[in-house]
KOLFIMI-401910 format. One record per atom (N, C-alpha, C): residue in one letter; y, x, z; residue number from 1. Coordinates in Angstrom, 2 decimals. Each point is the difference from the previous one (the first is absolute). Layout:
BEGIN
> a:Y:X:Z:NUM;
...
//
This chain:
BEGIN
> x:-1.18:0.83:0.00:1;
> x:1.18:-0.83:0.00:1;
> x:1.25:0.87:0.00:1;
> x:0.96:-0.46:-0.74:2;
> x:1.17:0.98:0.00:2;
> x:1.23:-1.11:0.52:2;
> x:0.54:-0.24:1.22:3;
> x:0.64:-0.54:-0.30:3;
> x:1.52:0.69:0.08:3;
> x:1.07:-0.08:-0.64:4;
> x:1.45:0.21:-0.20:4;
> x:1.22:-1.16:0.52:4;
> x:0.45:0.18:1.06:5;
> x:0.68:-0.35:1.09:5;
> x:1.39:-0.61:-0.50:5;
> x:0.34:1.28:-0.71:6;
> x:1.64:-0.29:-0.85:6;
> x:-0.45:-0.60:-1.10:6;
> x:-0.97:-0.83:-0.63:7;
> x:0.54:-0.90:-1.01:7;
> x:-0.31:-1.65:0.87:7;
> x:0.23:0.18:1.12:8;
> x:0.17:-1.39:0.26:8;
> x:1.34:-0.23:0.92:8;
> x:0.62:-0.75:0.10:9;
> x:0.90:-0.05:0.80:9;
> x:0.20:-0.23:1.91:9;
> x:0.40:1.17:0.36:10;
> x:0.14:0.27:1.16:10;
> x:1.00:1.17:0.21:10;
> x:0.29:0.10:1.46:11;
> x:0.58:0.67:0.36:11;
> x:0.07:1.41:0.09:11;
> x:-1.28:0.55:-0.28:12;
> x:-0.84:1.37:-0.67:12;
> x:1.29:0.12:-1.17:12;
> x:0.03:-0.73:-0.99:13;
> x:0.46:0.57:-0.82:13;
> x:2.06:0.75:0.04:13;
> x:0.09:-0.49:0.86:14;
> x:1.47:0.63:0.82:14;
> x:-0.59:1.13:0.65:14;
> x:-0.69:0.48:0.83:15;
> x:-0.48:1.21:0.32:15;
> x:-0.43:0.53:-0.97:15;
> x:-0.70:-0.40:-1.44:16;
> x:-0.34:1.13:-1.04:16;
> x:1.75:0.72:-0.74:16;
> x:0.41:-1.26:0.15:17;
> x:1.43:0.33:-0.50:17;
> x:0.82:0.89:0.26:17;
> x:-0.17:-0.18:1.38:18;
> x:0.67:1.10:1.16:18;
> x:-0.69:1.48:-0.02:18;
> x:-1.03:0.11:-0.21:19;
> x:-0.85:0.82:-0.31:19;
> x:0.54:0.95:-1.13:19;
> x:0.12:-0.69:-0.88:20;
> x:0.27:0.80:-1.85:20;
> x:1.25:0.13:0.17:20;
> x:1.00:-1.05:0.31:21;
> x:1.21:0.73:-0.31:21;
> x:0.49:1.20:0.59:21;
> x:0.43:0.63:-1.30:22;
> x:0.46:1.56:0.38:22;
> x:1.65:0.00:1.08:22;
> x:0.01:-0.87:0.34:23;
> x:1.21:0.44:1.19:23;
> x:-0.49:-0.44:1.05:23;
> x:-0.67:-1.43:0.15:24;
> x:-0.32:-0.34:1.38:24;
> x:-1.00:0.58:0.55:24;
> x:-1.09:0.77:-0.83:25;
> x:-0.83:0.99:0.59:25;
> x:0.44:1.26:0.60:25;
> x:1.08:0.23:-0.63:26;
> x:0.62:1.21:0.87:26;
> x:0.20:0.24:1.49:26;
> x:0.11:-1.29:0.72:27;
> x:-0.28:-0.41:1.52:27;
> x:-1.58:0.05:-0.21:27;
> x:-0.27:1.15:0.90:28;
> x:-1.25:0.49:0.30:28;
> x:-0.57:-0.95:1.44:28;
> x:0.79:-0.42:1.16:29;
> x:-0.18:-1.12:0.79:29;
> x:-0.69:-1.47:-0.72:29;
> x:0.69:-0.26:-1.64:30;
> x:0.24:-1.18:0.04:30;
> x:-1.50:0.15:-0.86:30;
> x:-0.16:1.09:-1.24:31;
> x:-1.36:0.42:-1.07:31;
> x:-1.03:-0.35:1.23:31;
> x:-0.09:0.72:1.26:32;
> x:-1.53:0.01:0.65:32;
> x:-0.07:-1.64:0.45:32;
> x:1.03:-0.55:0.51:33;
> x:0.18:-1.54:0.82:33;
> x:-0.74:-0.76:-1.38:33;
> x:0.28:-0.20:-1.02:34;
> x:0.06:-0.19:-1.17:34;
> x:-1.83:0.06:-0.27:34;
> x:-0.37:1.44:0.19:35;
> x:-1.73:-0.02:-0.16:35;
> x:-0.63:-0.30:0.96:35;
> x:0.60:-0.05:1.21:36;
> x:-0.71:-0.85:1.14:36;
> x:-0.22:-1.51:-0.37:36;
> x:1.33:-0.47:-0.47:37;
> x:-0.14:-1.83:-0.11:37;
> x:-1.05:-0.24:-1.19:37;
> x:0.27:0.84:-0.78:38;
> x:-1.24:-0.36:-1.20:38;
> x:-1.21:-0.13:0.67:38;
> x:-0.59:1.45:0.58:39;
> x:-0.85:-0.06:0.75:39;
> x:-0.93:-1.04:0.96:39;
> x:1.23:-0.67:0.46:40;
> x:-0.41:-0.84:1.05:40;
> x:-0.02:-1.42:-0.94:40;
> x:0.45:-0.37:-1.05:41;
> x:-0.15:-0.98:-0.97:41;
> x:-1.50:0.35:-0.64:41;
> x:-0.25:1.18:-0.29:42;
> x:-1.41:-0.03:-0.40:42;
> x:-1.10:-0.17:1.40:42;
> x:0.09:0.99:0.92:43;
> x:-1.00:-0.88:0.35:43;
> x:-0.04:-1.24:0.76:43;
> x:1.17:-0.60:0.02:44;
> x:-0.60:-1.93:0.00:44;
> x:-0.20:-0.39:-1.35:44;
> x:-0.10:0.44:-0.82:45;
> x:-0.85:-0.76:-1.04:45;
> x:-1.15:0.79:0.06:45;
> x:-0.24:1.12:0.66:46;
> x:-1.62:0.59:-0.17:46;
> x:-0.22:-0.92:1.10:46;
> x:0.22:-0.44:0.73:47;
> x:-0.59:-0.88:1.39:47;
> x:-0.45:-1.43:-0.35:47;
> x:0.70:-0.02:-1.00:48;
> x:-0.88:-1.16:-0.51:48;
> x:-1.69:-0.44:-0.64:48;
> x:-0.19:1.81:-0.11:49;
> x:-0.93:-0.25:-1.12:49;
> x:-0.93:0.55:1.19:49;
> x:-0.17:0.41:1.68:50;
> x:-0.98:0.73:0.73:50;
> x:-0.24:-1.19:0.50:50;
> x:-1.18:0.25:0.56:51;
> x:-0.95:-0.91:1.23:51;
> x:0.65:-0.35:0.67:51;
> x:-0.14:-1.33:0.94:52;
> x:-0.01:-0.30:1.08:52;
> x:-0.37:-0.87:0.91:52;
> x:-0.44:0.22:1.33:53;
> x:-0.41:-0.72:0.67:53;
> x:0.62:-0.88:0.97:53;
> x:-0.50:-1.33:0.65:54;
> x:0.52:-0.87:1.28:54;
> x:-0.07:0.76:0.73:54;
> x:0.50:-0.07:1.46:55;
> x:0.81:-0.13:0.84:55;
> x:0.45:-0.48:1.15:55;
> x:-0.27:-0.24:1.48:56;
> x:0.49:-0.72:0.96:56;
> x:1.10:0.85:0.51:56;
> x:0.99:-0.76:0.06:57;
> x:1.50:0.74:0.88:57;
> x:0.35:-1.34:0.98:57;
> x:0.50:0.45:0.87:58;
> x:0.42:-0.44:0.93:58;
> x:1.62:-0.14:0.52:58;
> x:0.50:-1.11:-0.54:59;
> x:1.53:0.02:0.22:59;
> x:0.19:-0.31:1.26:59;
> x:1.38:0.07:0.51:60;
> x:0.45:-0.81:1.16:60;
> x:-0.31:-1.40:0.17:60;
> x:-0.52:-1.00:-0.74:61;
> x:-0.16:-0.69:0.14:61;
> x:-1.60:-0.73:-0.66:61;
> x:-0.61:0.78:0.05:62;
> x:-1.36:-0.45:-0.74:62;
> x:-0.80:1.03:-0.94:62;
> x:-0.83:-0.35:-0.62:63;
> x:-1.30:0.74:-0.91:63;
> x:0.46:-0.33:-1.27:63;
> x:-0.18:1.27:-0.99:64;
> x:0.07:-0.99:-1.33:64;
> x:-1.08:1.65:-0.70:64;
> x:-0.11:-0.51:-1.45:65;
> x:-0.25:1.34:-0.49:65;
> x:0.39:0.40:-1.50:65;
> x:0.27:1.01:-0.38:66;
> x:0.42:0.85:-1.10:66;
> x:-0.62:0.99:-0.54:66;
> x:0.43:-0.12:-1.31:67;
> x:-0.47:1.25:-0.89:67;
> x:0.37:0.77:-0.27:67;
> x:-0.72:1.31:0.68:68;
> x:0.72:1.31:0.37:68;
> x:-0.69:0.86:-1.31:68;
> x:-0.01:1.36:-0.06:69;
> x:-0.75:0.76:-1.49:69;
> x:-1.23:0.42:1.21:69;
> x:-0.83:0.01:-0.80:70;
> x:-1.89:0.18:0.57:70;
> x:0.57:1.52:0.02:70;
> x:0.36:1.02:-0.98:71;
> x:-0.20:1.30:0.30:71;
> x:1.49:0.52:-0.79:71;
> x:0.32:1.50:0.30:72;
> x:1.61:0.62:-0.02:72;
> x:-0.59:0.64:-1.12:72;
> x:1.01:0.13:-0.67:73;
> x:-0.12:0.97:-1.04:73;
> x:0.23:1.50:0.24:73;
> x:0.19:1.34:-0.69:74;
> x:-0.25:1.17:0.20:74;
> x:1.25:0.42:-1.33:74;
> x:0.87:-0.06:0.71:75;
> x:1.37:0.29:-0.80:75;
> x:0.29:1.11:-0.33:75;
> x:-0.45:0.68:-1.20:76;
> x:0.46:1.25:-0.29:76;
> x:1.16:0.41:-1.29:76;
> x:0.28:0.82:0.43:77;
> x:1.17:0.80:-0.77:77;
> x:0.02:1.49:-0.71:77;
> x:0.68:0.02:-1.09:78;
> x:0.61:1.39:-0.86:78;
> x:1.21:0.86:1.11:78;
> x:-0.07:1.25:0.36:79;
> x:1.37:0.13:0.63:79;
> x:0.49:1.10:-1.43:79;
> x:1.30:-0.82:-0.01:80;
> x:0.96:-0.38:1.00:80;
> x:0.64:-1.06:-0.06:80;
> x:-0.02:-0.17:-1.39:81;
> x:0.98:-1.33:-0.46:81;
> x:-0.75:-1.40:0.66:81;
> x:-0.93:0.15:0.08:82;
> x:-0.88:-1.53:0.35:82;
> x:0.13:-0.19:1.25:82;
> x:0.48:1.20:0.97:83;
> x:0.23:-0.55:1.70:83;
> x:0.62:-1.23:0.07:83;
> x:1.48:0.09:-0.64:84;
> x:0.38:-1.63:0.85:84;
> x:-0.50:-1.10:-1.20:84;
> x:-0.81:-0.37:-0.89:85;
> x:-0.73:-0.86:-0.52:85;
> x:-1.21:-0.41:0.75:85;
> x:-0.55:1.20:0.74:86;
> x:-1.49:-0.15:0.94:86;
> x:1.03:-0.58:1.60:86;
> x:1.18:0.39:0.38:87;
> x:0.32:-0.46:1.35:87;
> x:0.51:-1.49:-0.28:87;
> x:0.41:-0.52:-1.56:88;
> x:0.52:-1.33:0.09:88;
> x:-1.91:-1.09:0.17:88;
> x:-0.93:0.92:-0.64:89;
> x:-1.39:-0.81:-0.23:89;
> x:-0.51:-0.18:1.44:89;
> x:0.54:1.12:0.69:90;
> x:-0.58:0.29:1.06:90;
> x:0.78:-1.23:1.45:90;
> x:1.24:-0.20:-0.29:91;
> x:0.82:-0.93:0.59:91;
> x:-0.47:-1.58:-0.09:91;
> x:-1.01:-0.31:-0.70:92;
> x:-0.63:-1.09:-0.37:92;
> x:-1.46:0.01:0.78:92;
> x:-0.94:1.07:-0.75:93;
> x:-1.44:0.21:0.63:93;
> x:0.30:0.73:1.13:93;
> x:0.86:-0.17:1.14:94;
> x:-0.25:0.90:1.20:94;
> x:-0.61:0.19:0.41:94;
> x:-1.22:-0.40:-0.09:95;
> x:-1.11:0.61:0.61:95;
> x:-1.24:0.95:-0.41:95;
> x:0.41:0.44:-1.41:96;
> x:-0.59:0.89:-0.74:96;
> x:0.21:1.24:-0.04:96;
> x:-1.07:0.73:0.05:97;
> x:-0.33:1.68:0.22:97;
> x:1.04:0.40:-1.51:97;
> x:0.08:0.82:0.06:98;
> x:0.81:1.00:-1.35:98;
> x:-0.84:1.55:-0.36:98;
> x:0.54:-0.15:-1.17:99;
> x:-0.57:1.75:-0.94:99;
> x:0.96:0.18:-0.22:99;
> x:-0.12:1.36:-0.17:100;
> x:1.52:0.87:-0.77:100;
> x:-1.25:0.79:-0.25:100;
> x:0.55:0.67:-1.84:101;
> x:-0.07:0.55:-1.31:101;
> x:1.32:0.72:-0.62:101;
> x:-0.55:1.00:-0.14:102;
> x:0.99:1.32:-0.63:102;
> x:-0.38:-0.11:-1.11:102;
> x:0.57:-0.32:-1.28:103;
> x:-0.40:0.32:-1.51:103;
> x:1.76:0.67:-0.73:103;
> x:-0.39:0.64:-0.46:104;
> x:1.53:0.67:-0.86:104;
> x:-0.37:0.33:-1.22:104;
> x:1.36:0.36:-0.79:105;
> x:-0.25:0.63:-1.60:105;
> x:0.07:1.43:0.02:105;
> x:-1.10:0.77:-0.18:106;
> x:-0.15:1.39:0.27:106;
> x:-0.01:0.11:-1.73:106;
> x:1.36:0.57:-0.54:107;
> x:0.35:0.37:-1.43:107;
> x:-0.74:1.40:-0.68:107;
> x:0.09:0.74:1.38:108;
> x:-0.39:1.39:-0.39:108;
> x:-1.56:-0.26:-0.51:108;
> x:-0.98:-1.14:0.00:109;
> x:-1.21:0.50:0.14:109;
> x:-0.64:-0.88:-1.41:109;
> x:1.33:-0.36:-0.98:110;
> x:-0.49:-0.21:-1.15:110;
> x:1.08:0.29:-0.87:110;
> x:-0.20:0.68:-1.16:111;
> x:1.03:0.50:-0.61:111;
> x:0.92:-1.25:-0.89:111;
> x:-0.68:-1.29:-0.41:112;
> x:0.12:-1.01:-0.25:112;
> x:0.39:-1.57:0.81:112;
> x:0.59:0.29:0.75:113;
> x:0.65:-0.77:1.10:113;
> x:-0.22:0.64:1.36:113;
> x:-0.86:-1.01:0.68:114;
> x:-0.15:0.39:1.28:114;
> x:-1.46:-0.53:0.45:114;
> x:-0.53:0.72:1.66:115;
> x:-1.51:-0.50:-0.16:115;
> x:0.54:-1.05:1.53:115;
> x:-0.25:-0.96:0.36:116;
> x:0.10:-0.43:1.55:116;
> x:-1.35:0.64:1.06:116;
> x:0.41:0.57:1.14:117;
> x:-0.32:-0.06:0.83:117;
> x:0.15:-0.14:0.82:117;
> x:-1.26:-0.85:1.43:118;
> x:-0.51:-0.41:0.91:118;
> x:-0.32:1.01:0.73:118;
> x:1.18:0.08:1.21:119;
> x:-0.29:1.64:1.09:119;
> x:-0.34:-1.03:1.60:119;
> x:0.33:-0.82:-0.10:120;
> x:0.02:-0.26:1.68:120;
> x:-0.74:-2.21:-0.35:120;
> x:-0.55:0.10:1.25:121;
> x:-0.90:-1.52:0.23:121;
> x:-0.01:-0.15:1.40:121;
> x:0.56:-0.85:0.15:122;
> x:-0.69:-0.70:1.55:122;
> x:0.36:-1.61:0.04:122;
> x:-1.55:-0.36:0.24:123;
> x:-0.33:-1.37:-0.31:123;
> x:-0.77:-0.25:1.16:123;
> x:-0.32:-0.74:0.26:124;
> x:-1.20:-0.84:0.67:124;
> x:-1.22:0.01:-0.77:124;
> x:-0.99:-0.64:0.03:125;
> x:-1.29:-0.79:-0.35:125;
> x:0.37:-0.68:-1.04:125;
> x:-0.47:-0.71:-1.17:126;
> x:0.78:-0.94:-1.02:126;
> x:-1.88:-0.54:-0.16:126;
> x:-0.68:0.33:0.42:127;
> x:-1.73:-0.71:-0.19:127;
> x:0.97:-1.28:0.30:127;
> x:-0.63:-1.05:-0.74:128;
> x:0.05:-1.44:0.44:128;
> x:1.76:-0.81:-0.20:128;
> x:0.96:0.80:0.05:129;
> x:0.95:-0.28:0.35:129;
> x:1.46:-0.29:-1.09:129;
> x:0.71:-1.17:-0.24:130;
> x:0.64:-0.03:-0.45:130;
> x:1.42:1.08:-0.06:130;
> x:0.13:0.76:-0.97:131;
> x:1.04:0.92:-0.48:131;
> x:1.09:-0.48:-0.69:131;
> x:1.19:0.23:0.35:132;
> x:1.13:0.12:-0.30:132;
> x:0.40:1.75:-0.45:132;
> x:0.17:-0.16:-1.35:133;
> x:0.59:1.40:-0.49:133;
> x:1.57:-0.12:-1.14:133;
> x:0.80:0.46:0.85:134;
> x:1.29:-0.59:-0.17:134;
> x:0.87:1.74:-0.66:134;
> x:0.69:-0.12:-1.02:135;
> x:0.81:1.72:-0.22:135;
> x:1.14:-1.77:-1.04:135;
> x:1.60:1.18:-0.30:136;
> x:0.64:-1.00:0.12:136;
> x:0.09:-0.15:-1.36:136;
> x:-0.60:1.18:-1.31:137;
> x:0.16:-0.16:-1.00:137;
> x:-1.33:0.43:-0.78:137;
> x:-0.75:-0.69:-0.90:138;
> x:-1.07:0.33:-0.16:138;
> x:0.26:0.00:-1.97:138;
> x:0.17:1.14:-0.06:139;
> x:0.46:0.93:-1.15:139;
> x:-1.17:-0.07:-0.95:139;
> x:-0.46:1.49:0.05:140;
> x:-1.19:0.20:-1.25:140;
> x:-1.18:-0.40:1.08:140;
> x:-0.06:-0.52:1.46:141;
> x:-1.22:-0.25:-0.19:141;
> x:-1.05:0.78:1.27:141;
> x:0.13:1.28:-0.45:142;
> x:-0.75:0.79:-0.07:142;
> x:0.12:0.75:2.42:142;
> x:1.19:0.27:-0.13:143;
> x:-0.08:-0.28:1.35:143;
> x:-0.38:-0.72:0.91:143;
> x:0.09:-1.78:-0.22:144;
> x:-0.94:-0.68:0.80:144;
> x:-1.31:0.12:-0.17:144;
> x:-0.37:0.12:-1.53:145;
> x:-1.42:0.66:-0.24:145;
> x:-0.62:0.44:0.78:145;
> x:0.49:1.27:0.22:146;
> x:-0.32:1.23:0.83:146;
> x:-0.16:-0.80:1.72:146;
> x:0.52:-0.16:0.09:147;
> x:0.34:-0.53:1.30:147;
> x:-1.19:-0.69:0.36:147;
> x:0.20:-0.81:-1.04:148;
> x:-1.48:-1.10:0.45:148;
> x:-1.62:0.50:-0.13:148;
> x:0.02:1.18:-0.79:149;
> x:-1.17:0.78:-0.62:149;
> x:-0.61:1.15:1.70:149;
> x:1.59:0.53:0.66:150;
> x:-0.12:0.15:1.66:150;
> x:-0.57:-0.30:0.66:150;
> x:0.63:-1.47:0.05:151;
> x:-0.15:-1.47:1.21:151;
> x:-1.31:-0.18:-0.08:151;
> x:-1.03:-0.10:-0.90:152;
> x:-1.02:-0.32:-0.71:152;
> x:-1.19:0.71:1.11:152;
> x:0.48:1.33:0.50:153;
> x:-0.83:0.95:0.69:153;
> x:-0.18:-0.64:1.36:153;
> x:1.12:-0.96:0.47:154;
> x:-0.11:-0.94:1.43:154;
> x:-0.35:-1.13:0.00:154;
> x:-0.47:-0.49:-1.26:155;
> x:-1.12:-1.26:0.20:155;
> x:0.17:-0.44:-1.28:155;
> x:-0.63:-1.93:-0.09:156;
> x:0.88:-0.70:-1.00:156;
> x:0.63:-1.12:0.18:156;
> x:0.63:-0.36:-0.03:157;
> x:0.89:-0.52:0.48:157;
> x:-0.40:-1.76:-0.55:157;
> x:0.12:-1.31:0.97:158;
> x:-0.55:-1.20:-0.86:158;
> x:0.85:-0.19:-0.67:158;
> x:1.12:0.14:-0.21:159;
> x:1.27:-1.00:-0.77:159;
> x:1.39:1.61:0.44:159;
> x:0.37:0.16:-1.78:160;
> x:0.98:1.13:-0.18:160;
> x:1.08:-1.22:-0.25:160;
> x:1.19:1.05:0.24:161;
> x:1.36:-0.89:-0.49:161;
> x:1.02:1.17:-0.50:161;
> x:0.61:0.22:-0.95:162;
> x:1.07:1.36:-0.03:162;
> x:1.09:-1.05:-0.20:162;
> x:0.92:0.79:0.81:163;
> x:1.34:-0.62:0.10:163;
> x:1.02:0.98:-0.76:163;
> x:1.08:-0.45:-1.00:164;
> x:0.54:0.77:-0.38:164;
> x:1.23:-1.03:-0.20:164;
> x:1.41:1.39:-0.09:165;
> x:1.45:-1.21:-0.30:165;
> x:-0.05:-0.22:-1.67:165;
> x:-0.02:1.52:-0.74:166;
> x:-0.28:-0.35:-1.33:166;
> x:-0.75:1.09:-0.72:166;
> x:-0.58:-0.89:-0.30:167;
> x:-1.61:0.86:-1.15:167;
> x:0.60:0.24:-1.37:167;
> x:-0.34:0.71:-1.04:168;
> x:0.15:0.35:-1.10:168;
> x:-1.70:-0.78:-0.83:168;
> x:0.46:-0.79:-1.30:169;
> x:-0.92:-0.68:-0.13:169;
> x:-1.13:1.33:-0.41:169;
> x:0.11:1.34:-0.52:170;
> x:-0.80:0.58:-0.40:170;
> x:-0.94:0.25:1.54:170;
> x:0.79:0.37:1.01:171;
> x:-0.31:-0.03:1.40:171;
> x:-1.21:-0.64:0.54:171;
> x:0.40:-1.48:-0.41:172;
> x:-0.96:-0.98:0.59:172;
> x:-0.82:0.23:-0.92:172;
> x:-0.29:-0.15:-1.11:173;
> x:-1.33:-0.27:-0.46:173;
> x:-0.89:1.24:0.10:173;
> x:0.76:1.27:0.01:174;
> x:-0.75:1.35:0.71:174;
> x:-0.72:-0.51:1.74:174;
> x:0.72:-0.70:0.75:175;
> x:-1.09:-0.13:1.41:175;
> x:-0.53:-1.05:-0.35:175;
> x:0.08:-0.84:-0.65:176;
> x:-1.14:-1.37:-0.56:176;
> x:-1.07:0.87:-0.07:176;
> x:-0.04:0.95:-0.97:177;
> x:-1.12:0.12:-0.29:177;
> x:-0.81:1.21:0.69:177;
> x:0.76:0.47:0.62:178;
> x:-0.33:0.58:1.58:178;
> x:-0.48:-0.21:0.82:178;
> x:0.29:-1.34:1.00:179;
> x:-0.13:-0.28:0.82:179;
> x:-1.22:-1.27:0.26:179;
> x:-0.55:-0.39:0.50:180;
> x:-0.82:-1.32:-0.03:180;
> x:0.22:-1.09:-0.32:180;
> x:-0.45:-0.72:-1.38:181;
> x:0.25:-1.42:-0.34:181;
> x:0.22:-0.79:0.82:181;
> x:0.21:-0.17:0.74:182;
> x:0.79:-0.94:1.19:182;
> x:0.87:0.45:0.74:182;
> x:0.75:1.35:-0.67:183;
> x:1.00:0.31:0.85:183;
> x:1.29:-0.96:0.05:183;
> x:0.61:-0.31:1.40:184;
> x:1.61:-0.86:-0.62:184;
> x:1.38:1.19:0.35:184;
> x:0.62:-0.25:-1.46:185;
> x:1.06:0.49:-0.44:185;
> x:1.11:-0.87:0.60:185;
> x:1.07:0.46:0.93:186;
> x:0.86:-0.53:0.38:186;
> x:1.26:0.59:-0.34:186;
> x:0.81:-0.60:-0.94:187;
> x:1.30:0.77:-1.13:187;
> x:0.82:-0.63:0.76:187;
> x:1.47:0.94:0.17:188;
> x:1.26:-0.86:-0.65:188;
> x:0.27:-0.53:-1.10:188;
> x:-0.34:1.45:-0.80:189;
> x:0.51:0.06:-1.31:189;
> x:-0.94:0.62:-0.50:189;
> x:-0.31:-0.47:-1.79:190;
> x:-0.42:1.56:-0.90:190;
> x:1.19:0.33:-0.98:190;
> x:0.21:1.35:-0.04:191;
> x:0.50:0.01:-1.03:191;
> x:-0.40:0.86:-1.20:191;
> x:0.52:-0.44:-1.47:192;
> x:-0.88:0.43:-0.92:192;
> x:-0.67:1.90:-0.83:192;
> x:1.53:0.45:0.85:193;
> x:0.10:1.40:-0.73:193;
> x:0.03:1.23:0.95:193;
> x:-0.55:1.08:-0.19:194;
> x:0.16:1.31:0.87:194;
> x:1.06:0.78:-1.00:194;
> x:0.46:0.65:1.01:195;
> x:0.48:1.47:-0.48:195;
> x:-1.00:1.09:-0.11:195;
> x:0.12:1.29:-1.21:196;
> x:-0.89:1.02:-0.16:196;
> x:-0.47:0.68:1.50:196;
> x:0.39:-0.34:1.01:197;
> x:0.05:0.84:1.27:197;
> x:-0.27:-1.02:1.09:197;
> x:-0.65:-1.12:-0.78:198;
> x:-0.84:-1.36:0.65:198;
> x:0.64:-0.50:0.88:198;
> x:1.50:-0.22:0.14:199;
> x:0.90:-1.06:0.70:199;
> x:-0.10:-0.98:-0.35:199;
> x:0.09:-1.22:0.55:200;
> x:-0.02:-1.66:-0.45:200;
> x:1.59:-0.19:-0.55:200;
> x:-0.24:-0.46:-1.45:201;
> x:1.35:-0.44:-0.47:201;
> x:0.15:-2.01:-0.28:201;
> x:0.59:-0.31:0.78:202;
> x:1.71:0.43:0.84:202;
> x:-0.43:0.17:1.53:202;
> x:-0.93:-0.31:0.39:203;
> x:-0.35:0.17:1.18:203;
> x:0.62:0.05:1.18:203;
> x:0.13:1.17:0.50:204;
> x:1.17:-0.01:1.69:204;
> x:0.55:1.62:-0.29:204;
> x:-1.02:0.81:-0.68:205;
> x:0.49:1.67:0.63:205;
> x:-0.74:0.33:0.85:205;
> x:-0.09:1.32:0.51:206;
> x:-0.84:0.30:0.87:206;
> x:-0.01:-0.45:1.48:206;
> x:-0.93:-0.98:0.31:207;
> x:-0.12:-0.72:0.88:207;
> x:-0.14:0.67:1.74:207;
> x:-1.02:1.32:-0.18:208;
> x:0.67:0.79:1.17:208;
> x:1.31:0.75:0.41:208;
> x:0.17:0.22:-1.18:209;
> x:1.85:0.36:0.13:209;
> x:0.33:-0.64:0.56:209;
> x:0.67:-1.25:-0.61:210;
> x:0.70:-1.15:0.55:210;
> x:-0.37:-0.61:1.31:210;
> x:-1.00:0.15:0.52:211;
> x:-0.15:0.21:1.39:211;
> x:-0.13:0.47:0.75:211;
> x:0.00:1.67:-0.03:212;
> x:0.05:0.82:0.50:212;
> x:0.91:1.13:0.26:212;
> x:0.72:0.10:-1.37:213;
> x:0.57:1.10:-0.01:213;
> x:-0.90:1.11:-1.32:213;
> x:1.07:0.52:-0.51:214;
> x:-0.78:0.75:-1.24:214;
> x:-0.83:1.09:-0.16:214;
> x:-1.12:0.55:0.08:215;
> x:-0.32:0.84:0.29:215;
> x:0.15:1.48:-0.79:215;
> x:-0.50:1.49:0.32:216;
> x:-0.05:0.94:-1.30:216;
> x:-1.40:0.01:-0.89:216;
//
């Protein structure tokens, strides 16, 4: 399932807005606030689609019961840019364990672009367990790839979800066919074109920059 967030109407789509434009992103406060709320818009619509079970609670005034989620998901992340996208997912599923994943573009190690590598993992268990794998721009692809090809070594997971703000359509259909036929794709946006140096065009720009600060 792929579903794409910004072609329906909601309030997401003022945070994608806020997102791309090249002046209001320049407030680095306002870019991360910005991938938190997305964040937390995706996963209540991933909450729709998990288990859940009844319930007895006990109010001040009587018994009733509700449907709470049977089990938490296992919220993981790309660092760096995907931190505050995983703390807005995470502001929703509070009660879910987290991964953090190191993947970068190591240029030197192909003379023809660049190769990604995966230096650092710490996850939990994923045997049995619904995954959340969230980075904020999912480009050529090939980094969440990797990522998930990792994750793979700590179990399998019943039900994947990748969360992204905006995919590049060449992007997505590179982890389609990656990842497990029942993976769900959770977009802002796709958009249609890369740059030779695999930026999403029109996209946002470099998404850890803009929240971080620029690096060398």
């Amino acid at each position: 399932m792929v579903e794409i967030l910004g072609e329906k109407h909601s309030i997401l789509n003022q945070y994608l807005y806020e997102l791309r434009s090249s002046t209001i992103q320049k407030d680095r406060l306002r870019f991360r606030e910005n991938l938190k709320r997305v964040g937390s818009l995706m996963a209540y619509e991933i909450s729709k689609t998990t288990d859940y079970k009844k319930v007895e609670v006990e109010t001040p005034l009587g018994i009733t019961e509700v449907q709470v989620p049977e089990n938490w998901p296992i919220i993981t992340t790309i660092l760096r840019a995907g931190l505050p996208l995983h703390e807005g997912l995470l502001s929703v599923f509070d009660k879910a364990d987290s991964g953090f994943i190191s993947a970068y573009r190591n240029p030197s190690k192909n003379d023809d672009g660049f190769e990604v590598e995966v230096e650092y993992l710490s996850c939990p268990d994923l045997e049995g367990k619904e995954l959340i794998l969230c980075d904020t721009m999912l480009a050529t692809g090939t980094s969440i790839t990797k990522v998930y090809r990792a994750l793979r070594e700590l179990g399998t997971p019943s039900k994947i979800h990748v969360v992204a703000v905006i995919a590049s359509k060449e992007g997505l259909e590179f982890a389609q066919e990656h990842f497990p036929a029942k993976t769900n794709f959770w977009l802002g946006a796709v958009d249609e074109e890369m740059t030779a140096n695999s930026f999403i065009v029109p996209g946002l720009g470099d998404a850890g920059d803009l929240a971080f600060g620029y690096k060398d």
